[in-house]
N, C-alpha and C positions, 0 to 999 in steps of 0.2 A: 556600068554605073560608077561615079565616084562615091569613094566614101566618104563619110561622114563622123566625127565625135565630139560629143559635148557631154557635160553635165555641171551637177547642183548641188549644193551642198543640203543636208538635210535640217536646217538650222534657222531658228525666228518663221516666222510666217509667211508664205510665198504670196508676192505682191501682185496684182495688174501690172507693174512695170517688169515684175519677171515673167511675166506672159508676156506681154507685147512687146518684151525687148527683145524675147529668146524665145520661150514656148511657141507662139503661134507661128514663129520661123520654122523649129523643128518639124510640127505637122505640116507643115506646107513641104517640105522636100522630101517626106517618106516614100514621095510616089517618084520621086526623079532621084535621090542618091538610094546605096545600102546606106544605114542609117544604125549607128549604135550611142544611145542614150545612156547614162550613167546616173543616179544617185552615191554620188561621191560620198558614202557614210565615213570611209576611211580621211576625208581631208576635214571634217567636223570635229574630228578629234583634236584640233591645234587650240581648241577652244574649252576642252574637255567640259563637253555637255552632259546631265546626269546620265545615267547608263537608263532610266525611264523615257528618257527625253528625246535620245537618240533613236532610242527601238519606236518610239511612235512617230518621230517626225521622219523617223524613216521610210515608214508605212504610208504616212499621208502624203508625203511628197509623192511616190509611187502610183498611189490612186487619182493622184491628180494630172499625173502623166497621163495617164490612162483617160481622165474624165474629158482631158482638154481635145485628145483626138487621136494620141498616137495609139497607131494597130498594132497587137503586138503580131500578127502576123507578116504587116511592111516594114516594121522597125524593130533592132531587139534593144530591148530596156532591159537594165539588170542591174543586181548593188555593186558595188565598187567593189566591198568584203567578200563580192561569191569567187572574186576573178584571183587567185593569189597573185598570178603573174603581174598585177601594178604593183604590189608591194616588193617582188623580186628585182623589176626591171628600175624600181626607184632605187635602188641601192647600186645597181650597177651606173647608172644614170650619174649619181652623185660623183663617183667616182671621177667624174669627167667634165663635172660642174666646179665653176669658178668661183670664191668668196665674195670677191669683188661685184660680179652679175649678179648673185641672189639678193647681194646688202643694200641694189639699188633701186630691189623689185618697189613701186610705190604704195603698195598695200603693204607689208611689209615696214617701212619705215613710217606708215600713216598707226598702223595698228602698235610699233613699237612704240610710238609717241604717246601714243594713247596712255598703253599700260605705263611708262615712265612717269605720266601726270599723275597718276590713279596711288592709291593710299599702297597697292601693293607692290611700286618697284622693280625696278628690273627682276629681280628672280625670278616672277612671273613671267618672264620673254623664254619659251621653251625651243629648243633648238627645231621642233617641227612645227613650228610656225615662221621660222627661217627659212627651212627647206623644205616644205610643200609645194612650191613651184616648180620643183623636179620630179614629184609626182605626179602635179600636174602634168608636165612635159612627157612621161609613162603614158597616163590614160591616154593621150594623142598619139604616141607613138606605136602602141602594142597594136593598134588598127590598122597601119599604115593610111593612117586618116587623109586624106587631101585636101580636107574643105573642115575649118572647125568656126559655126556659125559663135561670136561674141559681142557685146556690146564693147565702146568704146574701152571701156575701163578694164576689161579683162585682152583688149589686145598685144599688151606687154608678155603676158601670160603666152599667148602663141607664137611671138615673136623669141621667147625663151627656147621655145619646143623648137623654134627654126634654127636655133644658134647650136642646141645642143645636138641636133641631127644632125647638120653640115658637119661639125666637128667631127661624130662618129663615124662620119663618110670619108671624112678628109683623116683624121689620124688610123682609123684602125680598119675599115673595107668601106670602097667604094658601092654606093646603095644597098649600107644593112637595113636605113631610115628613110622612108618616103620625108621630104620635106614640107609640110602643114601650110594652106593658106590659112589666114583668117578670111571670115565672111561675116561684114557689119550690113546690115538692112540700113537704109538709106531713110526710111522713117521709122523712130519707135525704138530706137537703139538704147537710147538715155530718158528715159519716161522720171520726172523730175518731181521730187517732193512737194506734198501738196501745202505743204509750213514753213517749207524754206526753198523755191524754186530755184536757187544757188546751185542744189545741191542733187545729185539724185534720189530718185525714190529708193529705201532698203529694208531690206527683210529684217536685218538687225540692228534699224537705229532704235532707240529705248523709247521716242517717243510714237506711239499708235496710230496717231491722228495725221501723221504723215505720210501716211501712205493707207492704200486699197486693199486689204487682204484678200487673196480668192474666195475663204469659205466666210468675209463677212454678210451681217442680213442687210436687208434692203434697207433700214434706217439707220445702220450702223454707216452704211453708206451716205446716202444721203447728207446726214450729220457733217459726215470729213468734207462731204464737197463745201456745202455752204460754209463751213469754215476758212475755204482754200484761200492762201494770199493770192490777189491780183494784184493790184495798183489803185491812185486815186483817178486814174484819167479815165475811165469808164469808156473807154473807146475797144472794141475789141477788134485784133488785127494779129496775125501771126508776124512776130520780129520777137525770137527767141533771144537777143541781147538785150532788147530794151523793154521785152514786155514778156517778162520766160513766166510767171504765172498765167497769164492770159494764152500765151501759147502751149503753157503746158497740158490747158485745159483743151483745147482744140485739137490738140494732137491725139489724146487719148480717146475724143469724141469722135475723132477720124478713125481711130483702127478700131473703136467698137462698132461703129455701124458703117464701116466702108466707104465714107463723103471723104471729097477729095474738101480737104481743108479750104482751096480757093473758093466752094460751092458753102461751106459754113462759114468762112468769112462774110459772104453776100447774103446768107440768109441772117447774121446776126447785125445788118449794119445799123439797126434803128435798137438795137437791144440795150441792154444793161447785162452787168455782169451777173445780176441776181438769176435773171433766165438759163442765161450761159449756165452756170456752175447748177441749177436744177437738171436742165434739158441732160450734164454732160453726166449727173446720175443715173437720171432715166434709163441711158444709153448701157452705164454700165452693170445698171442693174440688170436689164434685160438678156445683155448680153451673158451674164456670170449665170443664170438662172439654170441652164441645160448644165453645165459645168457642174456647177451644183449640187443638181438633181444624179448625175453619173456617178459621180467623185462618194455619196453618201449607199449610191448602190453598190460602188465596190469594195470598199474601203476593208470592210472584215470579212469580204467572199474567199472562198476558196478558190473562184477561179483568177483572182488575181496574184496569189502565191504558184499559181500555175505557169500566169503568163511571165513571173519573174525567173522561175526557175529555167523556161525556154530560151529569155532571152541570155541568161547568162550561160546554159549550156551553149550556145552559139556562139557568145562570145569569147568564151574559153577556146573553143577550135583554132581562132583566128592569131587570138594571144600567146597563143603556145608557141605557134610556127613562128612569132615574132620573137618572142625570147628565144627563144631553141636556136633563130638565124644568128642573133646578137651573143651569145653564149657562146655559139660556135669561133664568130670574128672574132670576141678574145681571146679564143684558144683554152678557153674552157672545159675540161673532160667532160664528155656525154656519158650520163649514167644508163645510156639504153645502147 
């Protein structure tokens, strides 16, 4: 089997476009790769979330892991902070990372912008929100991962992990680092805000009504849809440049109940969009209902502090012999 790595950061609300862009990808390949899932609590920190905030959206992310599908017997899920070895191998990693590549990461210089506009000023730009794409490039590497499922926007991110692996292969031993595909899904990769279809849907934009939450209720839902920007042409037809509200809605109506978008384009040809934007709640309410329903019976069991600590003893096995290899090719004393 190939491997597998991805994860999440534990921070703002986890969206329907972070299920259908990524989530529903990861349960689908538990059964065909080894598969190691992450809640990245350690890359949350660039953001310093209250230390309450963190410990629960840590937990809720985790159960939602859990509600959406992954076994923890076919997959190991585990927190970023059980595994020390990401935080060793990003420092060695740094070591061999370039000014120039991190200052061009584009979340990086979107998120710097930010803060520059913002009343607080640069001093607010912490140097680990510089170089957390080398961490990133750790969690990929410590697995000798082959396949890292991303959407569009996070493909730079794996393409970092490729650059700084070759390099480690090419200056200091030939194959200490597997070299990383990315894997983007061909539908559902970029699931688009429901108030600005410009833009994607996100767990941390400030405003709510732009996006789906998993644990929202079925009128909270509702509500966002009938609110959603289409257009004035009242024509419904999937063309994502000229009608990205109208096909944002399609699309989402597609990966919650399984219609090939050409089969709901024909069933809405006499429609209006008022139907559209009802039916594509319908869908996702029903859909989120089981999620739901699991996510609420895990969330404070004991047996899911169980399944974390399994999958990160597992994970640990794998990470060790990675650093250990990589520690060695520097020529680093082994303490054993």
């Amino acid at each position: 089997m190939k491997r597998v790595f991805s994860g999440i950061q534990p921070t703002g609300n986890l969206s329907i476009g972070n299920y259908l862009g990524a989530m529903k990808q990861f349960v689908e390949m538990q059964d065909d790769y080894e598969c190691f899932y992450c809640v990245v609590d350690l890359h949350a920190l660039t953001v310093m979330p209250t230390a309450r905030s963190l410990h629960e959206g840590t937990l809720d992310l985790a159960a939602l892991y859990y509600a959406v599908g992954i076994d923890p017997h076919k997959a190991n899920l585990f927190l970023q902070s059980h595994v020390s070895e990401h935080s060793e191998l990003s420092w060695l990693l740094q070591c061999i990372s370039y000014f120039g590549e991190l200052s061009r990461m584009t979340q990086f210089k979107d998120k710097k912008q930010l803060i520059e506009s913002s009343k607080k000023g640069s001093q607010s730009i912490t140097a680990g929100l510089f170089s957390y794409p080398v961490l990133m490039a750790a969690d990929i590497l410590l697995y000798d991962a082959e396949v890292v499922p991303v959407g569009q926007d996070q493909k730079q991110h794996v393409e970092l992990a490729r650059n700084i692996a070759n390099r480690a292969n090419q200056l200091i031993k030939d194959g200490v680092f597997v070299v990383p595909e990315p894997l983007i899904p061909k539908i559902g990769a970029k699931i688009m805000s429901l108030r600005d279809p410009s833009r994607k849907m996100s767990k941390s934009d400030p405003v709510d009504a732009s996006r789906i939450n998993m644990l929202d209720t079925p009128e909270a839902i509702m509500t966002k849809f009938k609110k959603a920007k289409t257009d004035s042409e009242n024509l419904i037809k999937y063309d994502p440049v000229n009608k990205r509200g109208v096909s944002n809605l399609l699309e989402i109506q597609s990966l919650c109940t399984n219609k090939p978008i050409s089969v709901l384009e024909a069933e809405y040809e006499n429609s209006g969009y008022g139907k559209l934007k009802t039916q594509t709640a319908e869908a996702v309410i029903e859909f989120l209902k089981p999620i739901q329903e699991r996510y609420y019976e895990l969330r404070n069991s004991p047996e899911m502090l169980e399944y974390l600590k399994l999958g990160a003893d597992n994970a640990r096995k794998i990470a060790r012999k990675t650093l250990t290899r990589y520690q060695n090719a520097l020529g680093l004393v082994s303490r054993d």
